[in-house]
Backbone bond lengths (Angstrom), bond angles and torsions (degrees), N, CA, C in turn:
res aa  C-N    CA-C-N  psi(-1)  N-CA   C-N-CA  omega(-1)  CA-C   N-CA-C  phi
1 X - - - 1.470 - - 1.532 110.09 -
2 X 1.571 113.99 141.53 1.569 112.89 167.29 1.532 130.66 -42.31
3 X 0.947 139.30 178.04 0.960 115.54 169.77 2.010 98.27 -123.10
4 X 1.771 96.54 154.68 1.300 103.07 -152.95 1.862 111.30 -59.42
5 X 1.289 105.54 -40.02 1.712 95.42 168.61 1.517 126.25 -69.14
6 X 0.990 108.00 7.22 1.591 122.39 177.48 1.748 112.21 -96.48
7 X 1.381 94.62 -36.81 1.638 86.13 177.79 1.629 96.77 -79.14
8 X 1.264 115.88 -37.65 1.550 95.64 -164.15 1.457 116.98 -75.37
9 X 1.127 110.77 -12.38 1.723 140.58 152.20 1.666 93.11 -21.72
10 X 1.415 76.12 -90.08 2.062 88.22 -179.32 1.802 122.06 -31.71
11 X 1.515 73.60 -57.10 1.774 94.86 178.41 1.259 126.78 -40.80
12 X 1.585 103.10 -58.63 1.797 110.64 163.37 1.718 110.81 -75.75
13 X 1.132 133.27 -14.97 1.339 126.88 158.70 1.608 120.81 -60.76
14 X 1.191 107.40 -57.57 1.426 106.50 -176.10 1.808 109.43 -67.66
15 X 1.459 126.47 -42.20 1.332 117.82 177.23 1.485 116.20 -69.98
16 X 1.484 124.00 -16.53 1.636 125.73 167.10 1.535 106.71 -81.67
17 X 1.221 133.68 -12.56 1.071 145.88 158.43 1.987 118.29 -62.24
18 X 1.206 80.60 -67.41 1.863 81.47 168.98 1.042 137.87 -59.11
19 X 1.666 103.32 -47.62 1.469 119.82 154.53 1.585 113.25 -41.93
20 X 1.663 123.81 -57.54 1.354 108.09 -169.84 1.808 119.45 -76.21
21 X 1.147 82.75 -6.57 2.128 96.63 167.08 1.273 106.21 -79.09
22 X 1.557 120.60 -46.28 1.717 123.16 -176.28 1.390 113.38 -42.71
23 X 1.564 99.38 -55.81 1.511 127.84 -165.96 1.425 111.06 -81.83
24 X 1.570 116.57 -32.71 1.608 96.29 -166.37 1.609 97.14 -122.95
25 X 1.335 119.91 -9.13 1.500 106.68 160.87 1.274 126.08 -126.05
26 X 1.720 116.50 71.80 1.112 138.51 171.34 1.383 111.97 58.62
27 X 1.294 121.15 45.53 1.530 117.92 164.92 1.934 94.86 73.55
28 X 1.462 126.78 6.72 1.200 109.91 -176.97 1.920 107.71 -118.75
29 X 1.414 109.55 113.34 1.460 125.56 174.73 1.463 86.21 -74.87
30 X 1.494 114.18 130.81 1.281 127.48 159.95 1.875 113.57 -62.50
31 X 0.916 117.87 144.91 1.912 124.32 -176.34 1.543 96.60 -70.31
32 X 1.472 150.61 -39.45 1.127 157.49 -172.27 1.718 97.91 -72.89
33 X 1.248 131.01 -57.11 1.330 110.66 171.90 2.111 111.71 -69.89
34 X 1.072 111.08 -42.92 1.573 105.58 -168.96 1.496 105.91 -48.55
35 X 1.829 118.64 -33.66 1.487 104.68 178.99 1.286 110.51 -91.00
36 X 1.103 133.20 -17.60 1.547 134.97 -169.65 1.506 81.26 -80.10
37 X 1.474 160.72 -61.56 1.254 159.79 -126.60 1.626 86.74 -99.29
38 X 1.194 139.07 -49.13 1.878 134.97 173.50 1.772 101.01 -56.18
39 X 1.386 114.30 -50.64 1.515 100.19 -176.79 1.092 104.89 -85.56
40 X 1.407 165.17 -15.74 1.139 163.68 122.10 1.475 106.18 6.45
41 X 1.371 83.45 -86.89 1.783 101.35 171.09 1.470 120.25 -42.87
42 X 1.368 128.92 -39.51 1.821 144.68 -161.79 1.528 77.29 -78.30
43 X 1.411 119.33 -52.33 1.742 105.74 -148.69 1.713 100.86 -77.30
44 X 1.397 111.05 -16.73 1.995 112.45 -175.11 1.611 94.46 -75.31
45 X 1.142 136.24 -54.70 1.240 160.70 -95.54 1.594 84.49 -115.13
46 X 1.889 121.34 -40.18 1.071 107.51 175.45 2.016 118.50 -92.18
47 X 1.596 82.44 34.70 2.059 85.84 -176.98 1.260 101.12 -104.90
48 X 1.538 122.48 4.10 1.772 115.97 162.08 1.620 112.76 -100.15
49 X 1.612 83.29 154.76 1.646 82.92 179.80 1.469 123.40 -56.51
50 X 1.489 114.54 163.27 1.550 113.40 -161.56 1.577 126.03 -46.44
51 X 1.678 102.40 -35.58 1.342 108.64 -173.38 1.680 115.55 -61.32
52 X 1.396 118.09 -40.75 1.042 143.49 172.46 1.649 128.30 -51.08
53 X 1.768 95.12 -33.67 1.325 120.38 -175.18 1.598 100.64 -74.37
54 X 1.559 106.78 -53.17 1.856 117.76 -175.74 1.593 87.63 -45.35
55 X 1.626 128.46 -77.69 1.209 133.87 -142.19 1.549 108.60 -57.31
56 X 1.576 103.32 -42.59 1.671 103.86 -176.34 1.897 103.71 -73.40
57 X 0.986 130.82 -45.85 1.402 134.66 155.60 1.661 116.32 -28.72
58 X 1.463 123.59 -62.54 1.662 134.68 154.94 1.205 109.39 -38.66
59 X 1.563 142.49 -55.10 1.083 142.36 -140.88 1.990 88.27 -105.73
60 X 0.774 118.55 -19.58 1.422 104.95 -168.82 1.636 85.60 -105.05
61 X 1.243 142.69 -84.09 1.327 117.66 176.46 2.112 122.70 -14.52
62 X 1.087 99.20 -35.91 1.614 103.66 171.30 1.481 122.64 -65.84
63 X 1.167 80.99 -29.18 1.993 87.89 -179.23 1.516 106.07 -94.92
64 X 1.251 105.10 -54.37 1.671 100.92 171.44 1.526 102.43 -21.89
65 X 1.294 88.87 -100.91 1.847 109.10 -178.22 1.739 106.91 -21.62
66 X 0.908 128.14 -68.38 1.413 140.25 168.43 1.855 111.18 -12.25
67 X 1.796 80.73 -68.67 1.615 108.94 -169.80 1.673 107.92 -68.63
68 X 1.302 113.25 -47.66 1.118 121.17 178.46 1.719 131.24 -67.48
69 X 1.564 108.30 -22.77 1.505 135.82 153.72 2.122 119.88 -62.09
70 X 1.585 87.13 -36.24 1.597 93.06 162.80 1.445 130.06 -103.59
71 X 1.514 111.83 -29.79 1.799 101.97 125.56 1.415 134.39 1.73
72 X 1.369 105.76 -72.12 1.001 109.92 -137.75 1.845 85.46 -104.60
73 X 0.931 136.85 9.10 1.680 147.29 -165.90 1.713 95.11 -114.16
74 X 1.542 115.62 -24.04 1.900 130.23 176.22 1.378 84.89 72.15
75 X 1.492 124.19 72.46 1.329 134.30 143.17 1.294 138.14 -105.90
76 X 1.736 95.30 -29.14 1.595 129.10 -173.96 1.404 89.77 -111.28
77 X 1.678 115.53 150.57 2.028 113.53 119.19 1.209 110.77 -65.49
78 X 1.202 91.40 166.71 1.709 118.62 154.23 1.470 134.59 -41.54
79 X 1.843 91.67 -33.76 1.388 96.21 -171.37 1.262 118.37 -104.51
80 X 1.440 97.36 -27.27 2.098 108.46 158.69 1.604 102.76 -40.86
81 X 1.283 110.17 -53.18 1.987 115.92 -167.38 2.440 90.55 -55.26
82 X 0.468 65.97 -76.95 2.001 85.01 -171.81 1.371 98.48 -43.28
83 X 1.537 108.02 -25.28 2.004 87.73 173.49 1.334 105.02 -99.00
84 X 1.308 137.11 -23.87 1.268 137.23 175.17 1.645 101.20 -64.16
85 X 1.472 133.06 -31.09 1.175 105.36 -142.95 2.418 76.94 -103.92
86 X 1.016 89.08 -28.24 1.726 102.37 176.53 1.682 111.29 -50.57
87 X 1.693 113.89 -37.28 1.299 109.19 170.44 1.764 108.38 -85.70
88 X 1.155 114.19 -1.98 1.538 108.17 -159.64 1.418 87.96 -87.24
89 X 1.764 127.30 -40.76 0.720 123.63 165.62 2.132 150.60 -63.07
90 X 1.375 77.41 -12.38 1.395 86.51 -173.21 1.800 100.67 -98.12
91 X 1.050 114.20 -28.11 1.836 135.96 162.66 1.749 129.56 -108.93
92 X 0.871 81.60 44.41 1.651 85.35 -173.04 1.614 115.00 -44.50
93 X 1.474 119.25 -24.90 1.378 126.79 -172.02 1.411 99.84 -113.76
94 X 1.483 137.10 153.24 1.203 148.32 175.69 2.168 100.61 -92.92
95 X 1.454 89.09 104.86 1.869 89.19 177.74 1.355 99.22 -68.75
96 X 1.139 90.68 175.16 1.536 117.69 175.59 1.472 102.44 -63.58
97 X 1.629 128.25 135.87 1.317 127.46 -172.09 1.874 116.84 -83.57
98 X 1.516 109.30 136.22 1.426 109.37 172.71 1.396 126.60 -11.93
99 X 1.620 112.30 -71.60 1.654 133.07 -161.58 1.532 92.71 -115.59
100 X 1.626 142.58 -60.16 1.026 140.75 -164.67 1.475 121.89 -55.66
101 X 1.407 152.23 115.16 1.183 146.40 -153.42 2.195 85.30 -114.02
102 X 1.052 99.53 95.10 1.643 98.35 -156.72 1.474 76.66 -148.86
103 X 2.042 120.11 126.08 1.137 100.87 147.60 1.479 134.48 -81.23
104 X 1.124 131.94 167.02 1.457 111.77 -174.41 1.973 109.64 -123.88
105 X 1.285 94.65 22.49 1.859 101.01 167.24 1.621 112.80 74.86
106 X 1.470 88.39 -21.50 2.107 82.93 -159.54 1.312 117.27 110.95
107 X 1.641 105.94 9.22 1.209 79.62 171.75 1.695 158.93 -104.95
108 X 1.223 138.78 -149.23 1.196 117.37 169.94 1.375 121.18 -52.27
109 X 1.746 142.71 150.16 1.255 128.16 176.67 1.056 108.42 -69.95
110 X 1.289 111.32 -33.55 2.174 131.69 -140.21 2.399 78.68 -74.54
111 X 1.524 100.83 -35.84 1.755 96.08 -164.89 1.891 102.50 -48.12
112 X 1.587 93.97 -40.67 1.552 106.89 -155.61 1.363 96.17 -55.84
113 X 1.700 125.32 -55.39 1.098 155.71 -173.67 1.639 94.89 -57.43
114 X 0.843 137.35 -84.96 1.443 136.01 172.97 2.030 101.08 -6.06
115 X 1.930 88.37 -88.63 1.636 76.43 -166.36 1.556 139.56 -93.40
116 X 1.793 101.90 32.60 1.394 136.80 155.11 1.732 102.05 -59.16
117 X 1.507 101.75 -71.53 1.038 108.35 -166.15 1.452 124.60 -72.05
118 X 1.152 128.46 -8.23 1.378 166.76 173.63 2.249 96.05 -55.97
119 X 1.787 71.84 -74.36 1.786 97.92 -172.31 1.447 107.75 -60.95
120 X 1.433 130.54 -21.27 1.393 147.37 -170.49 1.473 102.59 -87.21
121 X 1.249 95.38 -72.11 1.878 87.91 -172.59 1.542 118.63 -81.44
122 X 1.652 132.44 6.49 1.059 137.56 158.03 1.815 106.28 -71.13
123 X 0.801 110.12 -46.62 1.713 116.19 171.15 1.677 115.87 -60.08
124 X 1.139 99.90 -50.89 1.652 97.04 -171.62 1.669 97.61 -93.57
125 X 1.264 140.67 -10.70 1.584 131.28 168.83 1.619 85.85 -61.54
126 X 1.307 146.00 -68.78 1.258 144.58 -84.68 2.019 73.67 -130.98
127 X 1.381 138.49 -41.96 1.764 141.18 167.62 1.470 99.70 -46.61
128 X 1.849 115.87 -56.46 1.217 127.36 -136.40 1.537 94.81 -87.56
129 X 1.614 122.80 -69.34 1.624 127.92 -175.26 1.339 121.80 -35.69
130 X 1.865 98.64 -44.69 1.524 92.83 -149.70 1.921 98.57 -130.19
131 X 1.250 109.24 28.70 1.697 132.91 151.84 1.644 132.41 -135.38
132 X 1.532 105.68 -15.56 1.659 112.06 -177.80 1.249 102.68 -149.43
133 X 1.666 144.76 11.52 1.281 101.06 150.89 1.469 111.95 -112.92
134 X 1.269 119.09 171.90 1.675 126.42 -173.54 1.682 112.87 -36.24
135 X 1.158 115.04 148.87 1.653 98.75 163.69 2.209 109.36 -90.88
136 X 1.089 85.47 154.32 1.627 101.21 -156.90 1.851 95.85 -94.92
137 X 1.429 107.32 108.59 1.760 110.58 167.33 1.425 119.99 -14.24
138 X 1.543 122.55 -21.87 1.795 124.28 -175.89 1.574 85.83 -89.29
139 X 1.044 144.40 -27.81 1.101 127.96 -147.00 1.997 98.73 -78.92
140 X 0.746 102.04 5.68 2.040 105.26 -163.93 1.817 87.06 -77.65
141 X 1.511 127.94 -64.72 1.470 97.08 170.72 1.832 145.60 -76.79
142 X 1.496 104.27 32.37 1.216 108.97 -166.44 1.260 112.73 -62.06
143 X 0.845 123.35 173.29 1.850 140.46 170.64 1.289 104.15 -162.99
144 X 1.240 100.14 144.63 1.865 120.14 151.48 1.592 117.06 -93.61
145 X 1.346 95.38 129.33 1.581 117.69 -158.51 1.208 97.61 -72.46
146 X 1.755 146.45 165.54 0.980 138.99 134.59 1.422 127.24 -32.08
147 X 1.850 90.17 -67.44 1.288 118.99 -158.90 2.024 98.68 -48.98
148 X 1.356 107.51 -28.85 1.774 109.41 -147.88 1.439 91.67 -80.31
149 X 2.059 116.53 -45.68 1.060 100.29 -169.05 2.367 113.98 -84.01
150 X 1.364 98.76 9.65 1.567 107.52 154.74 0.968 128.25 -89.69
151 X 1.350 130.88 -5.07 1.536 151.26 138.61 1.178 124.35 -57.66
152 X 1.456 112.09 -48.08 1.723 120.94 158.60 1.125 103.58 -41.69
153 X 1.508 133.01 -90.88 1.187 145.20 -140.04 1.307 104.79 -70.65
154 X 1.361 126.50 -18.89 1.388 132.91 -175.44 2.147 109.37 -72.75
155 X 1.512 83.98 -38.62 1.792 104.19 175.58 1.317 107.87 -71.01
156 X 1.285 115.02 -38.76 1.438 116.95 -177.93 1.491 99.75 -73.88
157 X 1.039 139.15 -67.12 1.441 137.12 -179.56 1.520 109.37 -34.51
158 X 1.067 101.61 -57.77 1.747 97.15 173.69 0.897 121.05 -42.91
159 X 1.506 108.69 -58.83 1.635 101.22 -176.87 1.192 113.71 -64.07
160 X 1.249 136.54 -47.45 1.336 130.70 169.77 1.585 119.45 -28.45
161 X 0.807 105.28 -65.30 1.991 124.14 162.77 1.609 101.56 -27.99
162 X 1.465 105.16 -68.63 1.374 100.03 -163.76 1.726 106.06 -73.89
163 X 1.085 117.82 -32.28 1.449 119.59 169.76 1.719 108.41 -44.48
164 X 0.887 97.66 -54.15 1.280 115.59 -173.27 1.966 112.37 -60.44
165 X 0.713 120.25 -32.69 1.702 140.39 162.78 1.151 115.48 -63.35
166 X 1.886 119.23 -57.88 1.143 131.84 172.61 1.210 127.04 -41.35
167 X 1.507 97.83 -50.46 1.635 112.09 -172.89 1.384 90.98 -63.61
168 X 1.271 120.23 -85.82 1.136 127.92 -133.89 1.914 106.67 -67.95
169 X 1.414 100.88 10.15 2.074 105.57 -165.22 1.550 86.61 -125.07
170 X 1.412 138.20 -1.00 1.652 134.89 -169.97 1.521 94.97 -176.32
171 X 1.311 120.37 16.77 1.864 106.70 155.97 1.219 110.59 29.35
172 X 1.316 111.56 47.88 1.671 124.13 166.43 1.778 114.54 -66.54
173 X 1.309 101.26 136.14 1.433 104.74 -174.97 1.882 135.10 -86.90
174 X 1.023 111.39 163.81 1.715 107.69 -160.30 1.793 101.67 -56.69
175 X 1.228 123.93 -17.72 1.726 103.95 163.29 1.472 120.49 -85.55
176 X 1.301 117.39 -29.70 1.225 120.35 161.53 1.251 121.82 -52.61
177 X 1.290 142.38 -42.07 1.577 160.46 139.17 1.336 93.26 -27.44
178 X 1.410 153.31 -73.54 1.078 165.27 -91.51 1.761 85.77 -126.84
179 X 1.251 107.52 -65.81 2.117 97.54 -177.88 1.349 99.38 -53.33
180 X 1.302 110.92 -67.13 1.455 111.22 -176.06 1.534 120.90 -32.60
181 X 1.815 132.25 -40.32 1.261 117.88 159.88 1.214 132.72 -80.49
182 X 1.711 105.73 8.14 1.302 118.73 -177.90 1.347 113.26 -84.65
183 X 1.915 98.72 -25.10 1.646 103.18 159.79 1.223 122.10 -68.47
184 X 1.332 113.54 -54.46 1.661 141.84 175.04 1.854 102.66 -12.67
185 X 2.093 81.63 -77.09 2.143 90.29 -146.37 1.844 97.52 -61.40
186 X 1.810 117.83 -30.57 1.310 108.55 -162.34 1.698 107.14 -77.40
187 X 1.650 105.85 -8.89 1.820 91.42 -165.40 1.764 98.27 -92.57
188 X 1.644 102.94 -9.94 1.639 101.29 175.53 1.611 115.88 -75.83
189 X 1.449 91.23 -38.00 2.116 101.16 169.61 1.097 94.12 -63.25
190 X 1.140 151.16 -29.73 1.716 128.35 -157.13 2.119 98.10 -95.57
191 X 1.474 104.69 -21.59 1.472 92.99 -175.30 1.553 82.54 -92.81
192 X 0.979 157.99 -72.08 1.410 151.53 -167.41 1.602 98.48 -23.26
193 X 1.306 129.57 -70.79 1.336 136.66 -141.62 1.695 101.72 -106.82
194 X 1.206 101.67 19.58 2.190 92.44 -163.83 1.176 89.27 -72.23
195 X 1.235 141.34 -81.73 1.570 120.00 -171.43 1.771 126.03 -33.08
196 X 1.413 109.45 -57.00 2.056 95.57 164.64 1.541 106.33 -49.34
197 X 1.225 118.47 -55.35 1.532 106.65 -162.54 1.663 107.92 -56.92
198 X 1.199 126.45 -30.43 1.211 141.70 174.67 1.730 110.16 -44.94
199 X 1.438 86.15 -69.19 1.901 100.89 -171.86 1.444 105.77 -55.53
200 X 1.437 115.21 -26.84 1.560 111.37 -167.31 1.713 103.67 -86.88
201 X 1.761 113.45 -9.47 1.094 82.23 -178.07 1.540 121.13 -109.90
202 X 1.665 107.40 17.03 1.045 116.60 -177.54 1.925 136.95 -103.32
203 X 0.511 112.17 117.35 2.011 103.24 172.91 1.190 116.81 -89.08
204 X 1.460 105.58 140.21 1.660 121.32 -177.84 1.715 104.28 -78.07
205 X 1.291 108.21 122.35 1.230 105.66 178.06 1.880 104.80 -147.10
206 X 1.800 104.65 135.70 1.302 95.02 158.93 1.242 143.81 -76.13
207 X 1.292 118.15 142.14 1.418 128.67 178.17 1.417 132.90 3.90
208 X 1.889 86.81 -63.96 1.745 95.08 158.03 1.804 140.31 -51.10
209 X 1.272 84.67 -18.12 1.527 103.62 175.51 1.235 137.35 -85.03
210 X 1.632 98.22 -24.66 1.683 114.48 155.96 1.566 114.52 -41.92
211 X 1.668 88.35 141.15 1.690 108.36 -179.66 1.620 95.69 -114.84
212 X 1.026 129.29 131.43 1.710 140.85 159.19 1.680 94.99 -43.79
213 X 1.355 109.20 123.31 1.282 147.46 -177.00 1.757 109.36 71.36
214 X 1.346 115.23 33.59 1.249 105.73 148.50 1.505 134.13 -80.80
215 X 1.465 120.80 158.49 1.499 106.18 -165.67 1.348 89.84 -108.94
216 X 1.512 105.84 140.29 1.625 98.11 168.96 1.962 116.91 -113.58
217 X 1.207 92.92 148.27 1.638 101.44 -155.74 2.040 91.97 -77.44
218 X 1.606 86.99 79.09 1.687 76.33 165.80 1.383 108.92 -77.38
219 X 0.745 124.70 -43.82 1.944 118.43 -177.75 1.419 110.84 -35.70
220 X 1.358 121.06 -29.04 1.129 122.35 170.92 1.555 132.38 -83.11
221 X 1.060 94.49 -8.60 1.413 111.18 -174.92 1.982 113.91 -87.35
222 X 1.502 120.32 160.02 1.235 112.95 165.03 1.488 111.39 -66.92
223 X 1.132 117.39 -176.07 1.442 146.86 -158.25 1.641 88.57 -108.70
224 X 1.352 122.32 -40.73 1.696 119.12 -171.81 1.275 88.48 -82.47
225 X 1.126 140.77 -28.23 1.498 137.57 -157.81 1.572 90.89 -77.59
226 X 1.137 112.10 -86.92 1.997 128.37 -175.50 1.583 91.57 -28.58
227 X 1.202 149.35 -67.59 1.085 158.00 151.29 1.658 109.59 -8.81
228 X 1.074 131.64 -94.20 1.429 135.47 147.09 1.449 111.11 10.90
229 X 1.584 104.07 -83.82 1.753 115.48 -175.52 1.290 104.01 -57.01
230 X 1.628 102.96 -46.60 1.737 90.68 -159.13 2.163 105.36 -62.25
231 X 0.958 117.15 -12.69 1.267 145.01 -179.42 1.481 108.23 -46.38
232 X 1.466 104.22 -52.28 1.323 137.16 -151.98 1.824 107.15 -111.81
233 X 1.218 109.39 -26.66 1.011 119.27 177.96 1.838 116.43 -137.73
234 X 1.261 152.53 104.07 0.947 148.07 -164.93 1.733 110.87 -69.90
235 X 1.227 108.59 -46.37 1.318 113.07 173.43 2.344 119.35 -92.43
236 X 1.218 90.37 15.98 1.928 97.99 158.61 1.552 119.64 -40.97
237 X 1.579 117.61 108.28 1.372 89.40 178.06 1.443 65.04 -152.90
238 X 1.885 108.07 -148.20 1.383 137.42 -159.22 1.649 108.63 -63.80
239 X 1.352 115.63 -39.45 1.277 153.56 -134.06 1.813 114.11 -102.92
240 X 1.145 135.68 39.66 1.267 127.18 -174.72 1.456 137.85 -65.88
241 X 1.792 89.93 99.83 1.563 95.97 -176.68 1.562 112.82 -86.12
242 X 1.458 95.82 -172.91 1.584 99.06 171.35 1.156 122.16 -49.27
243 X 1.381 127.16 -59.74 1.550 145.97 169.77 1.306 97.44 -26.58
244 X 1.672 113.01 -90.65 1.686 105.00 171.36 0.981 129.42 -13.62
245 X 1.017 110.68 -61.92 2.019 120.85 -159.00 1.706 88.51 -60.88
246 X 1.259 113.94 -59.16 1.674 135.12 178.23 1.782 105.83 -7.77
247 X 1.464 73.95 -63.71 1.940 102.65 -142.67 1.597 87.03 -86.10
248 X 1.321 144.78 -37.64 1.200 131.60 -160.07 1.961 108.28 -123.72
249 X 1.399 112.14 -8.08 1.234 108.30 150.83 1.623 141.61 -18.86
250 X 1.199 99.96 -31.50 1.534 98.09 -175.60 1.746 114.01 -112.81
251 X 1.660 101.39 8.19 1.733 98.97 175.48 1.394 112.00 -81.03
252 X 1.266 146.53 141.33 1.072 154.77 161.83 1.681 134.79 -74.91
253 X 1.335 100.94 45.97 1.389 119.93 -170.62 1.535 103.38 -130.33
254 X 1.394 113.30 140.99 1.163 114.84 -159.21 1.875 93.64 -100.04
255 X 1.451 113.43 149.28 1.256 131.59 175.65 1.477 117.64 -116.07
256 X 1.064 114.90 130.16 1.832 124.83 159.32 1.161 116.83 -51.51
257 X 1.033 131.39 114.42 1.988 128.78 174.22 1.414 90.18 -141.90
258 X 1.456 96.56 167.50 1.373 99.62 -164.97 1.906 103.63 -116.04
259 X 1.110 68.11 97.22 2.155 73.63 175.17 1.503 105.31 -96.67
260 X 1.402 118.26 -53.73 1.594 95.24 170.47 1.248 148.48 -113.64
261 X 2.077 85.99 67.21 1.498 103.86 162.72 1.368 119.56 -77.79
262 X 1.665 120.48 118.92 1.542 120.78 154.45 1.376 131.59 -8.62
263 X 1.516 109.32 102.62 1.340 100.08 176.16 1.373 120.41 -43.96
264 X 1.455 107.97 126.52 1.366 115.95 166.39 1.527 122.27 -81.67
265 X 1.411 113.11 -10.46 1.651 118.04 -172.92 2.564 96.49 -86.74
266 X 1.181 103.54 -3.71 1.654 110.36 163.82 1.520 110.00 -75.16
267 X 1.301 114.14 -45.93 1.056 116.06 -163.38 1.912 104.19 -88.40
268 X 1.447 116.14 -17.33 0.919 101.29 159.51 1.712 140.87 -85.31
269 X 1.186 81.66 -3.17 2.073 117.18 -177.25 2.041 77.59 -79.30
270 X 1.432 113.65 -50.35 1.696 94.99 -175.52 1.589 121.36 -57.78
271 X 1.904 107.27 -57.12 0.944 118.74 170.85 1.741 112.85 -25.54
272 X 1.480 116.55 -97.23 1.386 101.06 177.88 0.925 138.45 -81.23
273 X 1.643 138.03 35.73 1.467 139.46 96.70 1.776 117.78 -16.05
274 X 0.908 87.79 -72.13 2.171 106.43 -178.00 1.248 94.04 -69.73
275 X 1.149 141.96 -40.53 1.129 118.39 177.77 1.331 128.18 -78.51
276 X 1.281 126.56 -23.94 1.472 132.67 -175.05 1.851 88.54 -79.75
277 X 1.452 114.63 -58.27 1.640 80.65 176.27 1.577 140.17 -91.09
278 X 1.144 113.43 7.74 1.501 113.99 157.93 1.229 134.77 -136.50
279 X 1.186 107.14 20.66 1.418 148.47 168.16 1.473 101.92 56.63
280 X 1.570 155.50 -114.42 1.265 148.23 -114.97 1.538 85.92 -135.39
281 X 1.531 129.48 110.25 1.021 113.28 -174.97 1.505 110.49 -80.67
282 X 1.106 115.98 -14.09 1.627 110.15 163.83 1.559 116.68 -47.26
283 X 0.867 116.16 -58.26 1.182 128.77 179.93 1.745 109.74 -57.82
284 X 1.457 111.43 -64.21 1.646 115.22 146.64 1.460 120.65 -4.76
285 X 1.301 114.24 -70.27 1.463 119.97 -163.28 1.824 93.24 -95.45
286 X 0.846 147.00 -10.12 1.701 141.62 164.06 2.006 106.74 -73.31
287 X 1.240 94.93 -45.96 1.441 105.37 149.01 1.372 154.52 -36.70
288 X 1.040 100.29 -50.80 1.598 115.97 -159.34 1.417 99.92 -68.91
């Protein structure tokens, strides 16, 4: 068998790897690393004993399918799906954490990693959109909705509520309180602001310019517009495949896609960082 700092060796190799493809070549993981990084992973994955092997095998078929179902909805890339299922494989179990003396049940790593990365890029979408990146030419008719910022306050109340339960049912302590509004204030900015954060992260580009697995910002778009494409294309949605690009290539109307959305493969380089040393911050903050 490997030995355990050796797989995670790999582990933090291959996600500083993706990350520096996310970040420095346009959000695009080359297909030659995404499969070499799945068999990478398949060949570590068979250095635990058998029982271990079924579960990490189960759990990465789960995410595939999972990942590949939201794929295909133009929520995910391609290559987000293949690194999630590449760490699931190379860690199938969540170790015992660096600094945190927290048990963690057994469970999956990829879970810890999930709502690390979750808690990571809800914070830095919400620093990055709506304090450091450019404001975006759509943004000239914006408004703030009623309804969005009564949705805020409605999230905030909740949490308050449930804070309020917590404490007083597990006498959770003032940093634990403290992550928890760290979830709170950024997921209320993100319903306040989801349309700006939206516009800022997208570029108008024609048809011809589509790359296979770009997402295109229909939410942003009119209702005559989606109408239009779908016109032109029967299968037009979030999701631009070949076919698409194919069939609607030659209209001369410019589309929203989202090219400068934040790499999400950084924030997963955070996730299991934070997760290898304090393992499941859920568990973390029930803790503390």
């Amino acid at each position: 068998m490997l030995p355990s700092m050796l797989r995670i060796a790999v582990l933090l190799a291959l996600a500083l790897i993706y990350a520096a493809f996310d970040m420095f070549n346009n959000r695009n993981v080359p297909n030659y690393f995404v499969y070499a990084s799945v068999i990478i992973a398949a060949v570590i994955t068979l250095t635990y004993p058998l029982h271990t092997v079924y579960v990490s095998a189960l759990v990465a078929i789960v995410i595939f399918a999972l990942g590949y179902m939201i794929y295909r909805k133009g929520f995910l890339g391609a290559g987000d799906v293949f690194e999630f299922v590449a760490i699931s494989l190379v860690l199938p179990i969540q170790p015992a954490p660096i600094l945190a003396d927290v048990s963690q049940f057994g469970l999956p790593f990829i879970f810890s990693v999930f709502v690390t990365t979750g808690y990571a890029s809800l914070i830095g979408i919400v620093i990055y959109y709506l304090f450091v990146a450019r404001r975006s030419p759509m943004e000239k008719d914006f408004r703030i909705e009623r309804q969005r910022i009564s949705s805020a306050a409605v999230l905030l109340i909740s949490y308050i509520i449930m804070l309020a339960f917590v404490y007083m049912a597990f006498r959770i302590t003032i940093a634990a309180l403290v992550l928890v509004l760290l979830i709170a204030v950024p997921s209320a900015l993100v319903i306040v602001y989801e349309r700006k954060i939206n516009m800022r992260m997208v570029a108008m580009v024609y048809p011809a310019e589509l790359e296979e697995g770009d997402m295109i910002a229909t939410n942003l778009m009119k209702r005559s517009e989606i109408r239009y494409f779908k016109s032109k294309a029967n299968g037009f949605g979030r999701l631009a495949t070949n076919s698409l690009i194919s069939e609607i290539k030659g209209i001369k109307r410019r589309l929203p896609v989202y090219r400068n959305a934040v790499p999400l493969a950084f924030f997963v380089l955070v996730g299991v960082v934070v997760s290898l040393i304090v393992g499941n911050v859920l568990l973390l903050i029930v803790t503390l």
